[in-house]
N, C-alpha and C positions, 0 to 999 in steps of 0.2 A: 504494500500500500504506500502510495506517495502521497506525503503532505503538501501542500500547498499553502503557502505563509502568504496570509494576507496580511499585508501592508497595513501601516497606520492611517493612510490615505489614500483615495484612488481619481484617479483622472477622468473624469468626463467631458469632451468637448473641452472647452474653454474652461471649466470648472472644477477645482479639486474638492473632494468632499473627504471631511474626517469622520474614520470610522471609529467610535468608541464603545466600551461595554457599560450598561447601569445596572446595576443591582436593584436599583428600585423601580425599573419601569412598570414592572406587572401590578405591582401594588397600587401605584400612581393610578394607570391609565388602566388595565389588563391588557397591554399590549406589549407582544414578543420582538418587537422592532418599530420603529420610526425615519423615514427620512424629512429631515425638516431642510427645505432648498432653501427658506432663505439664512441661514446658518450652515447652512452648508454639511450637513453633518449627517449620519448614519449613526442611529444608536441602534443596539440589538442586547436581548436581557442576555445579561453574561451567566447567570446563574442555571442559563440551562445547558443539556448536554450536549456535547461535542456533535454528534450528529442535527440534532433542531438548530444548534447555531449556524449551522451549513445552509441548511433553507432558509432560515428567519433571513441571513445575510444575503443572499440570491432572492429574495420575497423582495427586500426594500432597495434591493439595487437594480432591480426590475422597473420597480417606479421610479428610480431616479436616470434611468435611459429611459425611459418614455417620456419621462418631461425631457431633458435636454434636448434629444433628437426629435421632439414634436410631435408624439404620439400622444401627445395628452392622457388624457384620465379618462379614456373609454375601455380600460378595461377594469371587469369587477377586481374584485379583492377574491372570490374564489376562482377566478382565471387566473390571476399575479401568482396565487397558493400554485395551482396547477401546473405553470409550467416553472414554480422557483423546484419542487418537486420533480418533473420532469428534466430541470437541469443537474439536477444536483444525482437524480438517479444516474443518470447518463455517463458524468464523470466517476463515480465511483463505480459503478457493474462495467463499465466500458472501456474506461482511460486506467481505473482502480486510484484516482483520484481523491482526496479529501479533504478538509481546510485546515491550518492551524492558524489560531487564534492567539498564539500567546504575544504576539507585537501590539496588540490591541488597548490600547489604556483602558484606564476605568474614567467613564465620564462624568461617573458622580459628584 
């Protein structure tokens, strides 16, 4: 199995976005991740396991290529689920891909 270290930020178009972990987002909001564009930022709950952070993190960087590249917000939240799961299936049964997360601050 290869890991794949994701970075503490990622490029979009003209845009870098930081990625961080919260430990209190689910409590806050009940939400396993957030992209907020105008902060530029990707939080995803670090408290959960290594696998759900693989989705959660391809869930909300889904939405953050659809806004930059102009695909707006015409897809639901259980299409974004479907295919952050269909990517993430793909890289690990196919590539045997999977992510590491430990460059990732805490955003808290």
């Amino acid at each position: 199995m290869k890991k794949l270290r994701i970075p503490p930020t990622v490029k979009l178009g003209p845009h870098t976005y930081k990625i961080r972990r919260s430990s209190s987002m689910r409590a806050d909001d009940e939400l396993l991740g957030k992209a907020h564009y105008k902060r530029q930022t990707i939080d995803i709950d670090g408290t959960m396991p290594e696998s759900e952070l693989m989705v959660i993190f391809l869930h909300e960087l889904i939405h953050v290529i659809a806004r930059v590249y102009h695909a707006g917000d015409q897809y639901s939240e259980d299409t974004i689920d479907s295919m952050a799961n269909g990517f993430a299936t793909f890289l690990k049964d196919n590539l045997d891909i999977t992510f590491d997360f430990r460059d990732i601050p805490n955003g808290d």
